[in-house]
N, C-alpha and C positions, 0 to 999 in steps of 0.2 A: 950431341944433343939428345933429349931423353927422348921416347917417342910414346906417344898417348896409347893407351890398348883398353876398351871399353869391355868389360864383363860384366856379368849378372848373374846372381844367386837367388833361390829361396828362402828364406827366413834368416835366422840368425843361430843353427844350432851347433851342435860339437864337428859334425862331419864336416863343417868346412873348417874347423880349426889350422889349418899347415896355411890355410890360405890368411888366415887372421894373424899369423904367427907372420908369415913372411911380407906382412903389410908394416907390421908392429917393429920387426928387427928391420926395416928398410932393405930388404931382401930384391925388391922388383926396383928399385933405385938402384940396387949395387946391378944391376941388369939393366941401367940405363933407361929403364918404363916409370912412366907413372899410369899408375893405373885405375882407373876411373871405377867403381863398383856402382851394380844401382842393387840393391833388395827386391825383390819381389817377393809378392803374398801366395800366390797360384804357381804349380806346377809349370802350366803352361805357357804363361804371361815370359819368362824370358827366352824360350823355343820361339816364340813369335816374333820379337824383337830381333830374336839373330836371322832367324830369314830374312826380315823386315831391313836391316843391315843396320839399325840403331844400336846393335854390340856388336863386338868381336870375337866373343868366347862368351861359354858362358861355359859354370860348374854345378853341375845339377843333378837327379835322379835321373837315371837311365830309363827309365819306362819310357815318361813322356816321350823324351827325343827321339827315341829309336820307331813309337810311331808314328810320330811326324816323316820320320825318315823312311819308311815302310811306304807310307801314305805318297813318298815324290821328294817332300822337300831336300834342298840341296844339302844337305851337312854330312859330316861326319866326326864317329868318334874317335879322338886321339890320345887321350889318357885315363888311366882310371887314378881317379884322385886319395880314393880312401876305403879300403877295402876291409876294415877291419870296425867299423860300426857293428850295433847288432839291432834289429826290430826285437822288444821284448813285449812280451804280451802281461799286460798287467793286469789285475782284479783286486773286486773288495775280499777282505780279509777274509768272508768268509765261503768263497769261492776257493775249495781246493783241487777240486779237479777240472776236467773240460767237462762231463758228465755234469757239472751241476751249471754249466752254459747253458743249456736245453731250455728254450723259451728266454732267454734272456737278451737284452739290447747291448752288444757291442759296439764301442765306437771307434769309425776311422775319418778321413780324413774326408773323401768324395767315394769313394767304393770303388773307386776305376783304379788307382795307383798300382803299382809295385807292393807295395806295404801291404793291402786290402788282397791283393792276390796271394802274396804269402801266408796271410793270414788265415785267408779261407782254406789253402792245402793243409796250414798245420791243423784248424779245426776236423777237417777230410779223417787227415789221416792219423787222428787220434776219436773219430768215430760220431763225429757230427754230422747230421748231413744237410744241406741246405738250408732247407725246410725247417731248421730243427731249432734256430736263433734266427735276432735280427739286425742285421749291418746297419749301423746309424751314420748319417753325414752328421760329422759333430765340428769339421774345422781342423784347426790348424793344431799343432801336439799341446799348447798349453793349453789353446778353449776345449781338447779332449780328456786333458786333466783335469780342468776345470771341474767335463761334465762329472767326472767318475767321484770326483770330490764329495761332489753334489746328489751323486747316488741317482742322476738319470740314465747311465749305464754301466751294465756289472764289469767289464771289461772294456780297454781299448788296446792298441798298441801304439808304442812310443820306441823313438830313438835315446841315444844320449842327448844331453845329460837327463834327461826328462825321467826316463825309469826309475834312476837314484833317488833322482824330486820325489817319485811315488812312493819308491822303499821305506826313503827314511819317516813317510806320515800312514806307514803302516799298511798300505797297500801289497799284492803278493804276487811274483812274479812267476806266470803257469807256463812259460816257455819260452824260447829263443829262437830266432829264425836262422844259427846255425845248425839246429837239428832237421833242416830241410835244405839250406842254401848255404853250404859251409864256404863257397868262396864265391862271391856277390860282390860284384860294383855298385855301391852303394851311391856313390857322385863319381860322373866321369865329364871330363873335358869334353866339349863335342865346337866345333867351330863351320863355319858356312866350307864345304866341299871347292875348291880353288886347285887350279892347275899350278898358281906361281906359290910359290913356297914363304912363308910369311915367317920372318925373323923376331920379330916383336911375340906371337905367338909360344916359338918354343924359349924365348926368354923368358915367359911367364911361367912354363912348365920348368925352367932350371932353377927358378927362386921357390916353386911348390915342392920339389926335388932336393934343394937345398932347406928348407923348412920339417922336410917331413927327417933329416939326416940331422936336423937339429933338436928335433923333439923327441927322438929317439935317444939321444946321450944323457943317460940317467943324471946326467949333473945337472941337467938345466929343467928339470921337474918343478920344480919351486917356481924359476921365472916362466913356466909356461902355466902355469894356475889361475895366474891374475890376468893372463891375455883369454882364456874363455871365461874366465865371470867379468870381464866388463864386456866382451863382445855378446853373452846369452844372458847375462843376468842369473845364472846360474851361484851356488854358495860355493866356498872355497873343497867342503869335503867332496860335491857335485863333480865337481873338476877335476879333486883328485881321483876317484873312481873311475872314470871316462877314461883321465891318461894313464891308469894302470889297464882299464879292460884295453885300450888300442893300442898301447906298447908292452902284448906277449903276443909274438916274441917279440924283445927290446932290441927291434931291429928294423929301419925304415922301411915299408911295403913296398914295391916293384908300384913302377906307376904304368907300369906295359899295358895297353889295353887288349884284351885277350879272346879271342874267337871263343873262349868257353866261356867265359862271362857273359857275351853277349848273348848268348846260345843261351846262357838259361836264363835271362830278359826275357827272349822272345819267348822261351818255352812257358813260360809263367802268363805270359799276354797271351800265349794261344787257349792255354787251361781256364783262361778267364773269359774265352770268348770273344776276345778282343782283335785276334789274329787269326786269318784261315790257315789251315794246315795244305800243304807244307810249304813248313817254314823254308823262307830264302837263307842262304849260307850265310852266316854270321862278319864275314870277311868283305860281304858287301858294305858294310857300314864303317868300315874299320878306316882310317888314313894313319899308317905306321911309319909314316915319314918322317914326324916327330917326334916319337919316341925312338926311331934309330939314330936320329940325328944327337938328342938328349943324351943317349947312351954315348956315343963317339967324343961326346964333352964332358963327361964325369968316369 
């Protein structure tokens, strides 16, 4: 008998793609789950929920949770689901350096994120200083494309596929947040902190395991196109871009989730103000039961 397993995401964009892919090929069925998704709008909104015990997992940015988790609440993280997204920093055409940010409104999401903190280091340490531009809450990546569209700010940054969106209507792309955070959890697994070991859970991590081992085999590029443009509404070129920038190398990511990862989470939420120094060991947060268990099955 199949068993229920409730998660929740953020929006609808490329980083949860292994998860769209493995809903799509009945990945979590051949694992005997059906699995219940809800969407959410806000960072936050499914952190809440899973304390709350209305999920079971949820797949999301690591900022949020980890201060919740920081903050008491019970969870922890047990996969990192996609490590090979990029934040790109985009501008009007006729923005070509960061030098010509100075006085200009950038837009992100709330200002508090992950994203918003990367963003301000890559600003840093390419010679902006706070004072010197200004952080706009503009929403979510399409109403930030929207605004840039619209020319109410010179810059924002975006994920996949969104950057592409901006590429191809001529927009220009002033940086990537691999040149700060070359190996970044970009979505990780994180589940309510539990002594009894929950089976249903790491069966969802062996069909996200088995999805990301599918989307890796260059022969199935074609049929994995049409699973992100109807899941983002994304165009077919959008998609092909994505799954060529996340498959080099064309080889499925490690889903381990990793005390260095987490380490430069938190180092990013401290730089932001957001966390006192010093920081607690990154292994506090971590439940590697599931991923060892994951590993002994594959």
């Amino acid at each position: 008998m199949a068993t229920n397993l409730r998660y929740g995401q953020v929006q609808r964009s490329a980083m949860n793609w292994p998860i769209f892919v493995a809903d799509q090929l009945g990945l979590f069925g051949e694992e005997e789950l059906v699995a219940e998704s809800k969407v959410f709008t806000s960072p936050l909104e499914p952190v809440t929920a899973l304390i709350a015990g209305s999920l079971d997992l949820i797949n999301v940015i690591p900022d949020v949770a980890l201060l919740e988790i920081v903050k008491g609440a019970p969870l922890a993280v047990i996969a990192n689901t996609n490590s090979r997204a990029q934040y790109r920093l985009m501008a009007q055409s006729e923005i070509k350096n960061f030098s010509a940010l100075k006085g200009k409104k950038i837009g992100v999401n709330d200002g508090r994120s992950a994203e918003a903190l990367i963003l301000k280091k890559l600003l840093r340490l390419n010679g902006l200083k706070p004072d010197s531009y200004d952080l706009a809450a503009t929403g979510a990546p399409l109403d930030r494309c929207k605004k840039l569209k619209e020319g109410l700010v010179a810059a924002t940054m975006v994920t996949q596929p969104f950057n592409f969106l901006l590429e191809e209507e001529g927009f220009r792309t002033l940086a990537s947040s691999r040149e700060i955070v070359p190996d970044y959890p970009f979505t990780v697994c994180v589940v309510r902190r539990e002594e009894i070991f929950n089976n249903a859970i790491l069966s969802f991590l062996k069909a996200v395991s088995r999805s990301w081992q599918w989307l890796s085999d260059q022969s199935n590029r074609e049929r994995a196109i049409p699973t992100l443009t109807q899941w983002t509404g994304t165009t077919e070129k959008q998609a092909q871009s994505t799954y060529d920038l996340y498959l080099q190398p064309p080889e499925p990511p490690s889903l381990a989730p990793t005390e260095e990862g987490v380490t430069t989470v938190l180092e990013l939420l401290s730089e932001g103000g957001r966390l006192p120094r010093p920081l607690p060991p990154a292994r506090k947060y971590i439940d590697g039961r599931y991923f060892e268990r994951l590993e002994e099955k594959t």
